[in-house]
C-alpha positions in Angstrom: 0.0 0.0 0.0 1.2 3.6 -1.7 0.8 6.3 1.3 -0.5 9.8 -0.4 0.0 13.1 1.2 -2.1 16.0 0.1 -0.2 19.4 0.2 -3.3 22.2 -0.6 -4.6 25.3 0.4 -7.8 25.3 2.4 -9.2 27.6 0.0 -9.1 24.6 -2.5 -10.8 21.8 0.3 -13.6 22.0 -2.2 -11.4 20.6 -5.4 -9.2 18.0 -3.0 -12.4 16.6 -1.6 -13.4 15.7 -5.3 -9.9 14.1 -6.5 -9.8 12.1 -3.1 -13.5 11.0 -4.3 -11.8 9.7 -7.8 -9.3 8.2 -5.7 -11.7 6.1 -3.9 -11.5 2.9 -6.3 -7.7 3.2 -5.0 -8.5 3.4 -1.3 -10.6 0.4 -1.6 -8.5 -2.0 -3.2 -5.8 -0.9 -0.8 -3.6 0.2 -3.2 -3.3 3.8 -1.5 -3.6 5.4 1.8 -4.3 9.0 1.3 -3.8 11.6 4.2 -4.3 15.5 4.9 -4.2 17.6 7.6 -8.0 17.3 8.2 -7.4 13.8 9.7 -5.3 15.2 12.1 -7.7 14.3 15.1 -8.9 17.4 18.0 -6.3 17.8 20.6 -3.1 16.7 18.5 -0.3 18.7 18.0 -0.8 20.7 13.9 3.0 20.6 12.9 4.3 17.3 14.5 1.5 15.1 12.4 2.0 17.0 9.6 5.3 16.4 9.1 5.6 12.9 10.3 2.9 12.2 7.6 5.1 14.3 5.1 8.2 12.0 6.2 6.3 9.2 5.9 4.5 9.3 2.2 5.4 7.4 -1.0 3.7 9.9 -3.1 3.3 13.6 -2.1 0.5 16.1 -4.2 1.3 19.1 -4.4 -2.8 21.0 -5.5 -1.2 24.1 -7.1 -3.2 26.8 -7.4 -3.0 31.1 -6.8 -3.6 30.2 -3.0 -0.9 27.2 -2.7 1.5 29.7 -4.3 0.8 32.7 -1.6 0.6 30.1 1.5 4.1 30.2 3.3 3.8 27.0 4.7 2.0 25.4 1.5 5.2 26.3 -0.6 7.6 27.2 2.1 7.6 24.1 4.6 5.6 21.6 3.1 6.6 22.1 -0.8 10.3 22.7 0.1 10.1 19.2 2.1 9.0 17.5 -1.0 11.2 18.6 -3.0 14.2 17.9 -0.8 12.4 14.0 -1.1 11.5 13.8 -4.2 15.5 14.5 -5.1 16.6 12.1 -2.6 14.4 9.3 -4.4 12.3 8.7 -0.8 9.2 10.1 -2.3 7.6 10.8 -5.8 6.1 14.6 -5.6 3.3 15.0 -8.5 2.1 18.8 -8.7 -1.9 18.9 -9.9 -2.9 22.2 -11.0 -6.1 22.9 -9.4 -6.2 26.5 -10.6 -4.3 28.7 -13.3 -1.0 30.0 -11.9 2.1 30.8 -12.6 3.3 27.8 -11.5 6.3 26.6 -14.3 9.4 28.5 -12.2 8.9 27.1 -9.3 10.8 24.5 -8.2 8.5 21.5 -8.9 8.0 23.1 -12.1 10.3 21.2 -13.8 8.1 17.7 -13.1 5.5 16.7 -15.2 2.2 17.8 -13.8 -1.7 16.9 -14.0 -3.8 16.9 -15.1 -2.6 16.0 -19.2 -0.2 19.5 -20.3 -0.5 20.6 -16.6 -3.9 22.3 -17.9 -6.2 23.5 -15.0 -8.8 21.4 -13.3 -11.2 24.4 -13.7 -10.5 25.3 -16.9 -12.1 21.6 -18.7 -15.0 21.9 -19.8 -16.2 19.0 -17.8 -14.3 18.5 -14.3 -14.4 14.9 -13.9 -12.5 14.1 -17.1 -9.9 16.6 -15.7 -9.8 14.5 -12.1 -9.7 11.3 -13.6 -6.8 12.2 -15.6 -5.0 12.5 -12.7 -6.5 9.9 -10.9 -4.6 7.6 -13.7 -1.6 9.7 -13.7 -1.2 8.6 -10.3 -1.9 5.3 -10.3 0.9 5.1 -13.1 2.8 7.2 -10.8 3.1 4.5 -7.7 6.0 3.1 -6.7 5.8 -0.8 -7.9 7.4 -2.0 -4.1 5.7 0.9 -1.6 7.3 1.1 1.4 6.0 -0.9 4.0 4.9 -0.1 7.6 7.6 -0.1 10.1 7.9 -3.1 12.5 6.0 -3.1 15.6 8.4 -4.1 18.2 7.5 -7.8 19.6 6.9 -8.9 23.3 9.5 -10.7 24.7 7.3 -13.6 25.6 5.8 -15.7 22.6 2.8 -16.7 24.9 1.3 -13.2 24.9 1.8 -12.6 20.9 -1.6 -12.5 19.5 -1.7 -12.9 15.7 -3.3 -9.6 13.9 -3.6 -9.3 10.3 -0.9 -7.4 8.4 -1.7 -4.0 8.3 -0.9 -0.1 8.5 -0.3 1.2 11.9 -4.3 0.3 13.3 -4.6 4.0 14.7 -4.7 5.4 11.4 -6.8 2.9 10.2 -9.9 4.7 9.0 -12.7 5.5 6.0 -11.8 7.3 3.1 -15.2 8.6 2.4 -14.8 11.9 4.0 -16.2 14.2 2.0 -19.3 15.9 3.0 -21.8 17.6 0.8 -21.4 21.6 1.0 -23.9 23.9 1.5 -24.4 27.0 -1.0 -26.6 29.9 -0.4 -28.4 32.0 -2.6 -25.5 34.5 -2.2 -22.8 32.3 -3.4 -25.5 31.0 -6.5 -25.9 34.6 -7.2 -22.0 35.3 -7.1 -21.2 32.4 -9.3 -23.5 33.3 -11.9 -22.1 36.9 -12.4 -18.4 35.6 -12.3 -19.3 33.3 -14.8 -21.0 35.9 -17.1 -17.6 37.8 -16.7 -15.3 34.9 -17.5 -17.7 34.2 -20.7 -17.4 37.5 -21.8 -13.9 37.8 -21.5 -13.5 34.7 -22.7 -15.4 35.5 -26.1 -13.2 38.9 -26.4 -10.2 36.7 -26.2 -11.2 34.2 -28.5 -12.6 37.1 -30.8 -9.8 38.7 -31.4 -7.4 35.5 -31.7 -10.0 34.5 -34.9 -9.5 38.0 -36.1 -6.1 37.4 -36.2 -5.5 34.5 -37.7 -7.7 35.3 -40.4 -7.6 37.9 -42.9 -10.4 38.0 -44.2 -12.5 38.0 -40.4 -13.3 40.9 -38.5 -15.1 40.9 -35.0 -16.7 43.4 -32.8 -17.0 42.8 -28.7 -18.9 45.2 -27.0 -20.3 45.3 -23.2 -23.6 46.6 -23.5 -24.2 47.1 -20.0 -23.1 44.8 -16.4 -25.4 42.5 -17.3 -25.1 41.8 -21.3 -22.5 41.9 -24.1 -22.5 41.8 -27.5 -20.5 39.8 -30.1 -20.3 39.9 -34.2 -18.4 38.0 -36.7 -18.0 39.0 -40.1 -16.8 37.2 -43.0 -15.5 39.3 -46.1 -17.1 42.8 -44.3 -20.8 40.5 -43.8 -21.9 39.9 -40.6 -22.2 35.8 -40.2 -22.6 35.4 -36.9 -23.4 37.5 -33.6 -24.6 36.9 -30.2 -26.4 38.7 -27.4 -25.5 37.2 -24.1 -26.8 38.1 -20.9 -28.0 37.3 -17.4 -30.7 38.6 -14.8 -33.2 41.3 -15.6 -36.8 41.0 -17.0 -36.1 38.1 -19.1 -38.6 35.2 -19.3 -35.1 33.0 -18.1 -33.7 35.9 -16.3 -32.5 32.8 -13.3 -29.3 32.1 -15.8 -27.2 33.2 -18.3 -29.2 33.3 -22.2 -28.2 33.2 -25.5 -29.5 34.8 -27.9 -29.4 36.4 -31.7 -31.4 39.3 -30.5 -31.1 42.2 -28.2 -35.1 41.1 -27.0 -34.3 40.0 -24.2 -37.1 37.3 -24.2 -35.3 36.0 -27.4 -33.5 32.6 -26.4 -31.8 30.0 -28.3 -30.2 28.3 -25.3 -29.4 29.3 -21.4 -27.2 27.9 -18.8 -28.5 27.9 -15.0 -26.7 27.2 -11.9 -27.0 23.8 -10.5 -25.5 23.0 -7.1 -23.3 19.6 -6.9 -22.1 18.0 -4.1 -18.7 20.0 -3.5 -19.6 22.9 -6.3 -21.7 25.0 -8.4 -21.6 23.9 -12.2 -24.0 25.4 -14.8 -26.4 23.7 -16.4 -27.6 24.0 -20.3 -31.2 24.1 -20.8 -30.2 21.4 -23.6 -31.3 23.7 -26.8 -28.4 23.6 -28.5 -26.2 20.3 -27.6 -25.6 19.6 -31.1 -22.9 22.1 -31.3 -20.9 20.8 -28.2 -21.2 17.2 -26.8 -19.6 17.3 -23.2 -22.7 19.6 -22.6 -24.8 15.9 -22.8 -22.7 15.1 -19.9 -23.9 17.2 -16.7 -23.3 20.6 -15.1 -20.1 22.6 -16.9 -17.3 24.6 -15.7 -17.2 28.3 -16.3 -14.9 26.9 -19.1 -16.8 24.6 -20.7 -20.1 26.9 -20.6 -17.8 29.6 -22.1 -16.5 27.2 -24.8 -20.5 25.6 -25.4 -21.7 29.0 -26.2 -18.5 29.9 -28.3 -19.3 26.4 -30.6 -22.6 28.1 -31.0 -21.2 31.3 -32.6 -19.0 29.8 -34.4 -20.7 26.9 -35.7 -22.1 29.1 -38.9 -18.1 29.7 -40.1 -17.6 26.1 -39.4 -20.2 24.3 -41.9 
């Protein structure tokens, strides 16, 4: 059995709780033993069991994310450790990006990290192909002979030894299912949605202007008709072939979530995302009105990335048949 330590930011419990749920399969077959500092049990010392866990791991994560990065004792004590193992060949440290960063100087930087191209867990459009990525990067990742459980020290009289099964250490013996499903209120459903409408906007100026350039004969217009809509415009030898009018809130018949539409009419739809709450996040959810142009939207709630790119296959789809 593979002992795993989780190095992370507490800002990012929500993300480690759902790799250590891919990990389960793992767990159970008792191929891994995964441990973080929310094990650590009331009254025991913080540092101490952190850092005889730390000593005492085969594999070492490293969840990189903006948080990680600023934490001194993320990437000053714990990172720094990990390092100094993974060099000495006692330990195999595998950063996973949670969260974009500017992660490549840093010292683990040079290791190859996870999910596939170290691309953020937030940024694919659907976040359980991006954990069981690294779910399998891992499991490639273990050590073929883990190291095994120090020796208990024997009685000196045979007569008392009472046969036990072989086994880790039986005080640390314990369930992996640990998660616990969170709790959103309307304020964080509310929060989410406009921070998503942001990110799709500047997603679709970004992407707007990389078609513009890479094409002569495309131009594109972006335009932020007001906090709670923007506009978009493609055109194709100087005619328009295909524009959007996204927005969220306000009067609208589905004014609950973000709409798509052709037309500044508000009540004009051709497909809408809502929020749906999940176990550990918030997701958004298409209404289903156009999944032909973008089939991980079959699959379930989507990221702010993957609801950004849905809505971009939609624009483009005219310059792409």
């Amino acid at each position: 059995m593979s002992s795993l330590f989780f190095s992370y930011s507490h800002v990012d419990e929500t993300l480690r709780n759902e790799l250590q749920k891919h990990l389960t399969m793992l767990e159970r077959s008792g191929t891994i033993q995964s441990w973080h500092d929310r094990c650590i049990k009331a009254g025991d010392e913080l540092d101490p069991a952190i850092s005889t866990e730390l000593e005492n791991a085969d594999v070492i994560l490293l969840l990189v994310s903006p948080d990680f990065l600023a934490s001194r004792y993320c990437y000053e004590l714990e990172m720094t450790r990990a390092m100094e193992r993974h060099q000495e060949g006692s330990a195999r440290v595998i950063p996973v990006i949670l969260r974009p960063c500017d992660w490549t100087d840093a010292p683990f930087g040079k290791l190859l990290a996870a999910p596939k191209d170290g691309k953020a867990i937030t940024l694919w459009p659907d976040r359980d192909s991006a954990l069981l990525d690294v779910t399998r990067q891992i499991k490639d990742a273990l050590p073929k002979t883990p190291s095994q459980p120090k020796s208990q020290s024997r009685p000196t009289s045979e007569a008392f030894v009472i046969p036990t099964p072989a086994s880790p250490v039986q005080g640390m013996v314990r369930s992996s299912n640990l998660s616990v499903r969170q709790n959103f209120t309307q304020a964080d459903k509310d929060r989410f949605l406009e921070e998503s409408f942001d990110y799709i906007s500047l997603y679709f100026k970004n992407t707007l202007q990389e078609l513009q350039d890479r094409y002569e004969d495309i131009e594109t217009r972006h335009k932020a008709i007001d906090a709670t809509c923007f506009f978009s415009e493609i055109y194709r030898n100087g005619d328009s072939v295909a524009k959007a009018y996204i927005h969220h809130g306000g009067a609208s018949l589905f004014g609950g979530g973000i709409v798509y539409g052709t037309s500044p009419n508000r009540n004009t739809i051709n497909e809408s995302l809502n929020v749906e709450v999940g176990e550990q996040s918030l997701g958004l959810k298409p209404m289903g009105m156009a999944m032909a142009f973008h089939t991980e939207a079959r699959k379930g709630a989507l990221t702010q990335q993957g609801a950004a790119e849905y809505f971009w296959s939609i624009l483009i789809a005219p310059l792409q048949r």
